[in-house]
Every structure is written in structure tokens, then in C-alpha cells.
N, C-alpha and C positions, 0 to 999 in steps of 0.2 A: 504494500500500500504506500501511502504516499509517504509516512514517518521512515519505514524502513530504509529506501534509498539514501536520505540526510544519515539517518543511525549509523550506515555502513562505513559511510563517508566519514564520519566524525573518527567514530572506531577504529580504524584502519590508521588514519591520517593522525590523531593526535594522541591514543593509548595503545598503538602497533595491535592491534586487537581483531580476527575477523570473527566477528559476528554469524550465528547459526540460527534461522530463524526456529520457532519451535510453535505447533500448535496452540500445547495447553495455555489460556487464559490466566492462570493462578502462581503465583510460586510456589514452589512444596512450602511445606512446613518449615519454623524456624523461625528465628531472628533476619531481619529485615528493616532496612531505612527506608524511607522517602521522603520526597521533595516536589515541589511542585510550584511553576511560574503564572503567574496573575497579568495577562497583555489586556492594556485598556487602549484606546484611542482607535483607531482608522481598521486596528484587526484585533477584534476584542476576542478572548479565548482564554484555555489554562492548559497547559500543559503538565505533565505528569511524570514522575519519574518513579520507580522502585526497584531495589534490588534488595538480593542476599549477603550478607555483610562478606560471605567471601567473595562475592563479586568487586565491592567497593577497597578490600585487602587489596585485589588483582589489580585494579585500575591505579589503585595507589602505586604498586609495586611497577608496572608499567611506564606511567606517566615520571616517579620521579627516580627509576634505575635501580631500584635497591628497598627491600622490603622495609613498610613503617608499619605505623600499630592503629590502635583505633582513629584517631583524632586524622592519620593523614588517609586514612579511607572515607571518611567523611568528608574531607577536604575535598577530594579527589572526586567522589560525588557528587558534589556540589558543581563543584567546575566543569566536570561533564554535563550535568545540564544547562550551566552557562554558555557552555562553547557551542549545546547543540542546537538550545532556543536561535541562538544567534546565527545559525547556519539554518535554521528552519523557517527563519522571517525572509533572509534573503532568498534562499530559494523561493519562498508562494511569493514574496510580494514586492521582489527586488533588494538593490544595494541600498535604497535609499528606505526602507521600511524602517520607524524608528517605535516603540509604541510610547504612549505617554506614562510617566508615573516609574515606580522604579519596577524594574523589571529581575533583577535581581531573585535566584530560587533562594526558597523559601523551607526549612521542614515542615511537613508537616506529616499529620497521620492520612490514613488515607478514611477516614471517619471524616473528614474535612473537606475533600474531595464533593465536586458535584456528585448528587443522586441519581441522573441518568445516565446511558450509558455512554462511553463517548463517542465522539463520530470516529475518530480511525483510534489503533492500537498495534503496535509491534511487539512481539515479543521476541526474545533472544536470547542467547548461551554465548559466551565465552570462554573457553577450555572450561565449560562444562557447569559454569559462574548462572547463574541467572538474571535479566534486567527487561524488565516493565517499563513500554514507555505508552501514555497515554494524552489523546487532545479532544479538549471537548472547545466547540467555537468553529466561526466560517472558514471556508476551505473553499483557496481559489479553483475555478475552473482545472480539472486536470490535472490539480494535487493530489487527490486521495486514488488518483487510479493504477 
């Protein structure tokens, strides 16, 4: 769908990471973070992220060369939905898509998260890592295909 393509992109390009899409909806069971970004102005929406805490180890371990501990997995989380909202504005809606307000990801639970369901979803594996990424909000022409 249309999140996957940016996801691969990100993945590849800034956590040397490829990405497995995978059916199930859910992560197994466990311990799990998430995060999620709040776009207001000209493309209003929320973006979603979750993963399994050894997902966000990996990305750490990737991203800064050399294994850290909780705090730089979190970090590492975060920035991955930094880097990828910001490749996913450009892509739908160009270089010049700015949205208003801070955009900036955010923890949260996913109790917090809109109640329907969203308009697209990818799901993925990372040497075997789990990560949820979810968008609820408009979706230009020929995004979501």
C-alpha cells in the first residue's frame, strides 16, 4: 500500500534495514512502544507507529553502530518516525508540504489512538523484529495504491 513503499525506503536508507512485509495485523504478545504524529493544516491526519522493544534495540543498534540499552531504543524510535512522517509528507504532497503546529512524534498508548480503523497500514519484520505503522486522514490520489 501506499505506507509500505516510504517504510522501505526509510528502512533501507537510514537503519541499513530490509523490511518483510507480514500479514498479521497485531504484534504477538509482549512488551511494546509506540508513538504517534498529530498533522494539522492543509493535510490533516495521524500517523502511527508500534513496535516490539527488540525491534527498537535493533534500530538503535543499527542506526548508531554498536548496541545501546533502553533509552537509545526509544530514541531510535522516535527518530524513525521523525525521518519517516517527513518522507511520507513529501512523497503525497511534495517538497514543499509543511503541516502546521508541531509535528514532532509523540508517545503514546495506543488507547489514545483514533477508534476507527485506519485508512492504510503496513506491517513489517526486521530480522524477525516486529513494527506497526498506521495512518488515519486524507490520502492523495494514488497514495494508498
Amino acid at each position: 500500500n501506499g505506507l509500505y513503499p516510504i517504510l522501505e525506503k526509510v528502512l533501507e536508507q537510514w537503519a541499513y534495514l530490509s523490511p518483510v512485509p507480514v500479514e498479521e495485523v497485531h504484534l504477538p504478545p509482549g512488551p511494546s512502544l509506540a508513538v504517534s504524529v498529530t498533522l494539522a493544516g492543509a493535510h490533516p491526519g495521524t500517523l502511527a507507529m508500534r513496535c516490539e522493544w527488540e525491534f527498537a534495540k535493533l534500530l538503535s543498534e543499527c542506526a548508531r553502530g554498536e548496541e545501546g540499552g533502553e533509552a537509545e531504543g526509544r530514541d531510535a524510535f522516535k527518530e524513525l518516525a521523525n525521518v519517516y512522517c517527513s518522507h511520507l509528507l513529501t512523497e503525497w504532497w511534495g517538497a514543499g508540504a509543511q503541516p502546521q503546529g508541531n509535528f514532532l512524534p509523540h508517545w503514546t498508548g495506543v488507547e489514545k489512538w483514533p477508534v476507527e480503523s485506519p485508512d492504510l497500514s503496513s506491517n513489517v519484520t526486521c530480522e524477525g523484529r516486529r513494527l506497526d505503522v498506521f495512518y488515519w486522514g486524507g490520502i492523495p490520489e494514488g497514495a494508498g495504491a
